[in-house]
Structure formats: C-alpha cells, structure tokens
C-alpha positions in Angstrom: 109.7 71.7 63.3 106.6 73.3 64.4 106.4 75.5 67.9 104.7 73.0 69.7 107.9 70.4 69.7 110.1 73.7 71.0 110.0 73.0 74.9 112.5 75.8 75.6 113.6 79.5 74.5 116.5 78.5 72.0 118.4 81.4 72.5 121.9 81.7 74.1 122.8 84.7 76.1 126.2 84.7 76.5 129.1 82.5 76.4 131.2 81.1 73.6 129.2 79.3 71.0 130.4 76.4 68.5 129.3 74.1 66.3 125.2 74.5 64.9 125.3 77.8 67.3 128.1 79.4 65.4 126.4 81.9 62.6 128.1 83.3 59.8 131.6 85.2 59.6 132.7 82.5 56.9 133.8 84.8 54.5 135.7 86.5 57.4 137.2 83.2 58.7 138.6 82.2 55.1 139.6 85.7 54.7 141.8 85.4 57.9 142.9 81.8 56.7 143.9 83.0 53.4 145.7 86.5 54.4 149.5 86.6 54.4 149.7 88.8 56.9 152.0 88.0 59.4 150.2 89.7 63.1 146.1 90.0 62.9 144.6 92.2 65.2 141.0 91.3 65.5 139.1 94.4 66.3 135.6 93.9 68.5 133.4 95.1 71.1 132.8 93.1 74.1 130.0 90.2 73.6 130.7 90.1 69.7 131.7 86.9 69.3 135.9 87.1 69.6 136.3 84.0 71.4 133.4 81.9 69.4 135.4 83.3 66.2 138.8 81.9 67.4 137.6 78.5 68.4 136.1 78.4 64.5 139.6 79.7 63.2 141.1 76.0 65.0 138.8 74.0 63.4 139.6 75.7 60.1 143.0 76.1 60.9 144.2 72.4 61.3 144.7 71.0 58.1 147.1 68.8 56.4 149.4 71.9 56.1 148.6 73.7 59.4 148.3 73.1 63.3 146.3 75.3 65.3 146.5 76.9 69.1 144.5 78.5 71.1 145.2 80.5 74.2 143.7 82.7 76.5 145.5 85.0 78.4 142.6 86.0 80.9 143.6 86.3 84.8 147.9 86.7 83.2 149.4 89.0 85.3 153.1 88.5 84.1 155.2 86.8 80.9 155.5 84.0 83.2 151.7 83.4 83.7 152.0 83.7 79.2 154.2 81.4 79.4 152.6 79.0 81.4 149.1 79.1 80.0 151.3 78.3 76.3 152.5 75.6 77.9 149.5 74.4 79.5 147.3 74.8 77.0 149.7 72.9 74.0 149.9 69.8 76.4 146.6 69.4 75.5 147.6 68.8 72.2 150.3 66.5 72.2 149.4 64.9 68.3 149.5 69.1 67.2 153.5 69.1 68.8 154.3 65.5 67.5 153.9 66.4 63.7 156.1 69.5 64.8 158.3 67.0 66.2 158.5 69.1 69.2 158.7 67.8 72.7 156.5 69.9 75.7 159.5 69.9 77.4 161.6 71.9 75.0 158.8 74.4 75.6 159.2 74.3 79.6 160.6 77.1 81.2 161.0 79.1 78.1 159.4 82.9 77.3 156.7 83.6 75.3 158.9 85.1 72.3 161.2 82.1 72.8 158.6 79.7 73.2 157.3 81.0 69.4 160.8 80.8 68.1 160.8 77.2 68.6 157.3 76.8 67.3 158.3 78.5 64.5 161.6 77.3 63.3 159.9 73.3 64.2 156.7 74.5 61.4 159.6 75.8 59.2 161.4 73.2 59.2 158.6 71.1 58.2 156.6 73.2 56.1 154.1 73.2 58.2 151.9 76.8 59.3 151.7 77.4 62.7 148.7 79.3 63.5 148.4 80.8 67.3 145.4 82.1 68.6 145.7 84.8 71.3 142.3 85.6 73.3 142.2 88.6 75.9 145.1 90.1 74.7 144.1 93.4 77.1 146.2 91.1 79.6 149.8 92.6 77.9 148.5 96.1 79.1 148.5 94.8 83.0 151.5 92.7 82.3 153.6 95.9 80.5 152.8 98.0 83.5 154.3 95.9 86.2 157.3 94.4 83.7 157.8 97.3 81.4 157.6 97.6 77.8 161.0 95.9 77.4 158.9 92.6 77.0 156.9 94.3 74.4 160.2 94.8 72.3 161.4 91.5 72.4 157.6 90.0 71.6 157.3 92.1 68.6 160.4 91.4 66.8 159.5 87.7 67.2 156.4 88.1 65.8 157.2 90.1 62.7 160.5 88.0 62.1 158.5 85.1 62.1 158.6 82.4 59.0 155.9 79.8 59.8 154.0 81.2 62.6 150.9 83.2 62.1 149.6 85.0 64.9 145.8 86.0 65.5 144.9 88.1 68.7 141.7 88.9 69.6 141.1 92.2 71.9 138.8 94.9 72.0 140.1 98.7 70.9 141.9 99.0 74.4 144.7 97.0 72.9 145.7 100.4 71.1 147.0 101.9 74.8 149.8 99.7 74.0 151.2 102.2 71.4 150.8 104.6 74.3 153.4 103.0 75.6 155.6 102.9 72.6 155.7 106.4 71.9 159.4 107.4 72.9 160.5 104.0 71.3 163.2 104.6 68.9 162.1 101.5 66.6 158.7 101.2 65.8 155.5 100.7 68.4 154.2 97.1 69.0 151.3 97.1 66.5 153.1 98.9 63.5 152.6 96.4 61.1 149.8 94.3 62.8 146.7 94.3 60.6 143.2 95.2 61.9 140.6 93.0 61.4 137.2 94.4 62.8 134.7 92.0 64.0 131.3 93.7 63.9 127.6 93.3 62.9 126.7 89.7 61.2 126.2 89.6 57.5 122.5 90.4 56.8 121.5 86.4 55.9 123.1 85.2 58.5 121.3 87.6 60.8 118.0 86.5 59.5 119.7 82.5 60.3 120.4 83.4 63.9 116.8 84.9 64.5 115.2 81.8 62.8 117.9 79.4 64.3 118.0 77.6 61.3 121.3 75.7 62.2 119.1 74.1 65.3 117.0 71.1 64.8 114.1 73.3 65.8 114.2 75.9 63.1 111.5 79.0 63.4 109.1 80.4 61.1 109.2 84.2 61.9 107.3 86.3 60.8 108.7 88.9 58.0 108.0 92.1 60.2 109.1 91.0 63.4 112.4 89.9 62.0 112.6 93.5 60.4 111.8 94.8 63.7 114.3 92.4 65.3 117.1 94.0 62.7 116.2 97.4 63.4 116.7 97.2 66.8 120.4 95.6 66.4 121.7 95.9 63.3 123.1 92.3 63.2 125.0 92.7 66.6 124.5 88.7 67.5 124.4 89.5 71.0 121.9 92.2 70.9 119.9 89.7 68.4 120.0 86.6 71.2 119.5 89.0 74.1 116.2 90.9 72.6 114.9 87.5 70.8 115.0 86.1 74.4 113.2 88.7 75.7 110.4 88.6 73.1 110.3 84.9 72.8 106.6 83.0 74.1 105.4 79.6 73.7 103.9 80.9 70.4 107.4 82.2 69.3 109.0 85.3 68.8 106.5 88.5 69.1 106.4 91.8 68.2 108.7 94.4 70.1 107.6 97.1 72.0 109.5 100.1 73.0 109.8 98.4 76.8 111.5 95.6 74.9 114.2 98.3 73.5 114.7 99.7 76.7 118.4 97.7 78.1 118.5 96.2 81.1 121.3 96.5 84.2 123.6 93.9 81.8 123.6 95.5 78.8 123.8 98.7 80.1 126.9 97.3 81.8 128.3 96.3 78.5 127.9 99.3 76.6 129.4 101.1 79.4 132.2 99.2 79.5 133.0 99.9 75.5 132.4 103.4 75.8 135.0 103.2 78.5 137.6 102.0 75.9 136.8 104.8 73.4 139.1 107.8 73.0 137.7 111.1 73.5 137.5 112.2 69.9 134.9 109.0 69.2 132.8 109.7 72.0 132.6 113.0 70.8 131.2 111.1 67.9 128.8 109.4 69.4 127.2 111.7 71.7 126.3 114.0 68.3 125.1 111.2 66.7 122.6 110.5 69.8 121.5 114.5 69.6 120.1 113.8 66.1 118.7 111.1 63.8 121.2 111.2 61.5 124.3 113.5 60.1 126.5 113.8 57.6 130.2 114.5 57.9 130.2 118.5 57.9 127.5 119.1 60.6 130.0 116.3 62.9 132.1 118.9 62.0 130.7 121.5 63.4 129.2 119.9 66.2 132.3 118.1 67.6 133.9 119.6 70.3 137.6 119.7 68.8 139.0 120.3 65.7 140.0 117.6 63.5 141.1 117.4 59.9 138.4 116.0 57.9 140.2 112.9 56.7 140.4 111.9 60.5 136.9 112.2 60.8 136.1 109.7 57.9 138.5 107.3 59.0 137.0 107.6 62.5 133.3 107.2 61.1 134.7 104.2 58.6 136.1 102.2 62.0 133.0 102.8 64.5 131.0 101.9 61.6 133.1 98.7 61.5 132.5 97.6 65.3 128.8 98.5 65.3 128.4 101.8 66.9 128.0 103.3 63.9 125.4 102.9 60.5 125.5 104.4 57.2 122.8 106.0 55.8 123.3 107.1 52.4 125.8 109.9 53.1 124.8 110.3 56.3 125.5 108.6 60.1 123.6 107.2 62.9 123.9 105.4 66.0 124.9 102.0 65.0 121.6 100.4 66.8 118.1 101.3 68.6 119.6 99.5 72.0 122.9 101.7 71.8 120.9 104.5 70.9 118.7 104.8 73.7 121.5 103.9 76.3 123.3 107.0 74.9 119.9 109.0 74.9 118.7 108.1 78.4 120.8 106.3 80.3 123.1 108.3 82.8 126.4 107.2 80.5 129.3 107.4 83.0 132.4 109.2 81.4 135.4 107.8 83.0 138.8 108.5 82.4 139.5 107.0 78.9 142.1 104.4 78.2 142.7 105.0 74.8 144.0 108.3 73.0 142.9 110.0 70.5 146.4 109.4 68.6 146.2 105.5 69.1 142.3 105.8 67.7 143.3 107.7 64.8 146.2 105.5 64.0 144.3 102.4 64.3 141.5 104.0 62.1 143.7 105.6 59.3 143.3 103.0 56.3 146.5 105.0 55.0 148.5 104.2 57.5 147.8 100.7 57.7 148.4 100.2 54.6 151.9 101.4 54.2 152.4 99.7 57.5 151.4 96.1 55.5 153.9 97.0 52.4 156.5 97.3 55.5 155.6 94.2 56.7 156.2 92.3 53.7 158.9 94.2 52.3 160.8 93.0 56.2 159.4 89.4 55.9 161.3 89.4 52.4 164.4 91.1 53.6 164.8 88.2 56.6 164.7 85.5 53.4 167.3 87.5 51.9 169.2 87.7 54.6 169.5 84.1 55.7 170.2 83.6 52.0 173.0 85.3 52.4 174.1 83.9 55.7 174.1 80.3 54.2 175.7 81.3 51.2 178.3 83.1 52.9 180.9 84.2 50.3 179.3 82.2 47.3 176.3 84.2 47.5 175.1 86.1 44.2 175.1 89.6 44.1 171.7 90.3 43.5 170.8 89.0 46.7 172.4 91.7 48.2 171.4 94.7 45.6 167.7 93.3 46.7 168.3 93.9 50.0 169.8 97.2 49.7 166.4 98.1 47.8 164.3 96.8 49.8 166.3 98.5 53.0 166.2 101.9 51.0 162.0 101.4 50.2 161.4 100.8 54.1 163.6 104.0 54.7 161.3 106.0 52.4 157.6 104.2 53.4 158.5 105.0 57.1 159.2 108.5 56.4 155.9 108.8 55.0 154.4 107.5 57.9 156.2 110.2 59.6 155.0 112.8 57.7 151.5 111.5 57.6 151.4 111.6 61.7 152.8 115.1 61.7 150.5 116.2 59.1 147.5 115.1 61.0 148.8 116.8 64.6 
C-alpha cells in the first residue's frame, strides 16, 4: 500500500492488542506451551504487553488436548472477589466446562484453591490440560494484607500438587513482596518453585514488523535509518516503539527523530516512575550508575554502587534487568536499557519512594542458581504425588519399588533444599 491510501496514524498507544496487532513473542508463546513447568511467573514492566501475551496463550492454548482460561484479578480485594471473577469469567465458556464435564455450579461458592481442585481432577480425569491464565496478580498482595498469608498457604500447595492444571500469572516484579511475607514460614515461600519467565524487548525482526506494520493491510516502507533510529531510541520495547512512531508519524510517514522527540512526556514519565517504584534498592542503585555514564562493566558497578554485594549477585541482577528492558549489553559492558529510560533517569526529577520490593526477594528472583534447583524440586514433588497415589490405590499390593522411589526422591528434596539454604546464607 502506498502512503496516500493510509488515512490515519496506524499506531496503537495503549491497550491490549490481538490478532494482526499482536507482534512477535512466538517463540516465547510455544516455549510457555511446551514447558512442563507446573506455576509460570511471567516477569514484565508495565505497558509490555502481559495482557496481549495472555490473550495469545488462549488462542494457542485450546486445542484438542487443552482448554484455556483467562482471568483477571484487577479491582479483587479478597479470595472471594477471586473466586467470583473465576466463576464469572468460566460462564463465559460453557463449551470449555462441557468437555470437562464440569457443571458452573459445582464451581459456585467454592475458593479459589478449591475451585482449581475441581478443575484439575475434571482435566485429569479426562486427559485433558487445563491451562489458567492469571492477569494482575499484584491483587494477592492487597488481598494477603487484609486476609493474611494463610490463603497464600493453601493456594500454593494446590498449585504445585496439581496434575492437569497449568498455571500462568502475569505480574510485574512487585509480585516478589509476596515472599516478604513468607519469610517466617516454616514450609517453603509462595513462589519457590514458580518459574520466571521475563517478558521484555521484542525480538529484533519483529521490532522492525511493528515499525513497518507489516501485519496491517497498510504496510510501510521506512526508511533504513529512521528505523535504526527508531531502535535506538527503544530497544524493541513495543510500547516505546508505538508511542515514539506516533509521535514522529506525518501524512508522508514516519520521520526522522529529533532529540524533542526523545524527550518523554507526563505518561511515560508516569510509567517509568511507576516501575522504578517496584525496584528494590540494590537495582536502583544499578540504574542510577548506569545513567552517570555511557556504559560500564561489572567492576566499576562495583565500585560505584552504594552497598556491598558479592559479585555473583551483581551478574544475576544485571542478567534480570537486562531481561525486562532496563538494561543492554554492550560487549562486556552495561547501559541503560533505552534512550527514553535514559533520559527520564538523567533529567527527570525521578521520585524515590519507599520501595516495595527487597533486596532479598530481587536477588532470589534473579539468581538463575536458585531457580533452578527450585525447578528439580518441583519435579522431583510432582513425581513423588504420582507415587504416592500409586501407592494409595495399590494399598497393600503395591510393589516395593514404589516406595524405595519415594524414599529417594524424599531424601534428594532433603538435600536440594539444604542447598538452597546454604546458598541464601552464603549470599547474606
């Protein structure tokens, strides 16, 4: 299509998108699809495409040997508000809960957690994969505050004793103040055992495909340097590409930015405040020495930061703010993930509020070491509950190598959680 049959600027600001607006993440999507893991955390920064991602994971998701919810928790102030919006929003799939052979109102006046058991044992008994899709799961924070944590306990060991269900929730890094709560917990904290999944910058092709909106019926021909430029100045971020693309947009097309165009306005200044707000202390750190220099590599960070961290902290650190965007590798070296980031940080009066997160909960989140012996746990458990209802059924008839497996595997958990132990101690 040429520019003249384009009557209007073709980029959206905002909102969920679907369909022909949807760009890239497949690999991410089949990646999700195909994992085993049980609980997904799915890591992002406000505006990066959580929700679009989640409506993309139902289309994918209902197959001949899957169904596929979505719900948002948004506005829940208590389990029962959970509950209700589960209900609510599975009514308005009644042919998902027929091949389930579950009827809405076994699912009436039931708990979350109890509400999944009975999705769960339905898909199990059918063969059938039940994948639920949790958006706004900052909600549980409100929720565990006025209820207490008890409801976390009881929502966990649902989730990880789960057979059919697969669970996706979609939050931004403020989820982690829910192992602050979880920290004089005898048994293990909520997310041990949930895997991170971070939803960052867009692939570098499908970056270019957003720019050009070549999924549109009025595909662009941009030029080579503006969409260089256009790169630069967001490093894939799809929001920052749509917001400065509408911004540069004429009835010739896209031009060439200027520094005004790099300089964010009142709304994106509100949105990189409000993800700064749910960093912990030790990553702002981070980012305000990145924002004193072009680039460094990890020993000047360490030197420059304010407290003193081990230096495998640090890389881990650097390794999941490179993941969500406010950070870019340079060879061996760091930078502020984008131009737009960069100059709020540089000259923008950043307000440093209270943060919500810890440095402990960022640092367990970020420690690749961690999470995966917390995935080996995970399966080794989702093993031990087959054994065990092996055994139940079997009663006296069962074989005894059912139980000298699960004596192993109880003996391997015993020894991968006390290196978890010392792994936190070692990093105090």
């Amino acid at each position: 299509m040429t520019i003249d049959t384009i009557y209007r600027n073709p980029y959206a600001v905002g909102g969920v998108v679907e369909g022909s607006y949807f760009y890239g993440r497949m690999e991410l999507i089949e990646a999700l699809l195909d994992s085993r893991d049980r609980v997904t955390w799915i890591v992002g920064n406000r505006r990066i495409g959580k929700s679009s991602l989640l409506r993309r994971l139902v289309e994918k998701g209902n197959t001949d040997t899957s169904v596929a919810f979505t719900f948002s928790l948004e506005g829940a102030e208590s389990m029962a508000d959970f509950a209700r919006y589960m209900v609510d929003e599975l009514d308005n799939y009644p042919e998902r809960l027929a091949r389930l052979e579950l009827p809405l109102t076994d699912l009436q006046d039931k708990t979350p957690p109890e509400i999944m058991r009975l999705l769960d044992r339905h898909g199990r008994e059918r063969h059938i994969e039940v994948l639920l899709l949790l958006d706004e799961v900052e909600a549980l924070i409100g929720i565990v505050e006025q209820d207490g944590d008890s409801c976390l306990k009881e929502l966990r060991r649902t989730m990880q004793r789960s057979g059919a269900l697969r669970i996706f929730f979609a939050a931004t890094k403020r989820l982690a103040v829910l192992d602050d709560f979880c920290r004089e917990w005898e048994t293990s904290p909520f997310l041990f055992g949930v895997a991170p999944s971070y939803l960052g910058r867009l692939g570098h092709d499908a970056a270019v495909a957003l720019i050009c909106q070549t999924q549109s019926d009025y595909a662009l021909e941009v030029d080579r340097a503006i969409i260089d430029a256009i790169l630069n100045a967001t490093d894939g971020h799809p929001y920052l590409i749509q917001w400065l693309c509408a911004r540069l947009w004429t009835d010739e097309g896209l031009r060439v930015p200027t520094s005004d165009d790099l300089i964010p306005d009142t709304k994106l200044i509100g949105i990189f405040q409000f993800d700064y707000n749910h960093l912990a202390p030790i990553e702002r750190c981070i980012l305000r020495c990145l924002a004193s220099v072009e680039t460094a590599d990890e020993a000047t960070l360490l030197q420059q930061l304010e407290v003193d961290i081990p230096r495998v902290q640090l890389v881990h650190l650097l390794q999941a703010l490179t993941q969500l965007g406010y950070v870019r590798r340079i060879d061996d070296k760091y930078a502020i993930g984008n131009q737009l980031l960069y100059n709020w940080l540089q000259f923008s009066e950043v307000d440093e509020v209270a943060p919500s997160v810890s440095d402990a909960a960022a640092v367990e989140l970020a420690d690749e070491e961690q999470q995966g012996i917390m995935k080996i746990i995970a399966a080794h458990r989702r093993r031990l509950l087959v054994l065990e209802e092996q055994r139940a059924l079997r009663g006296n008839d069962a074989p005894p190598e059912i139980a000298i497996e699960i004596e192993d595997i109880k003996s391997r958990v015993a020894e991968l959680e006390g290196d978890l132990t010392r792994i936190r101690k070692r990093q105090q």
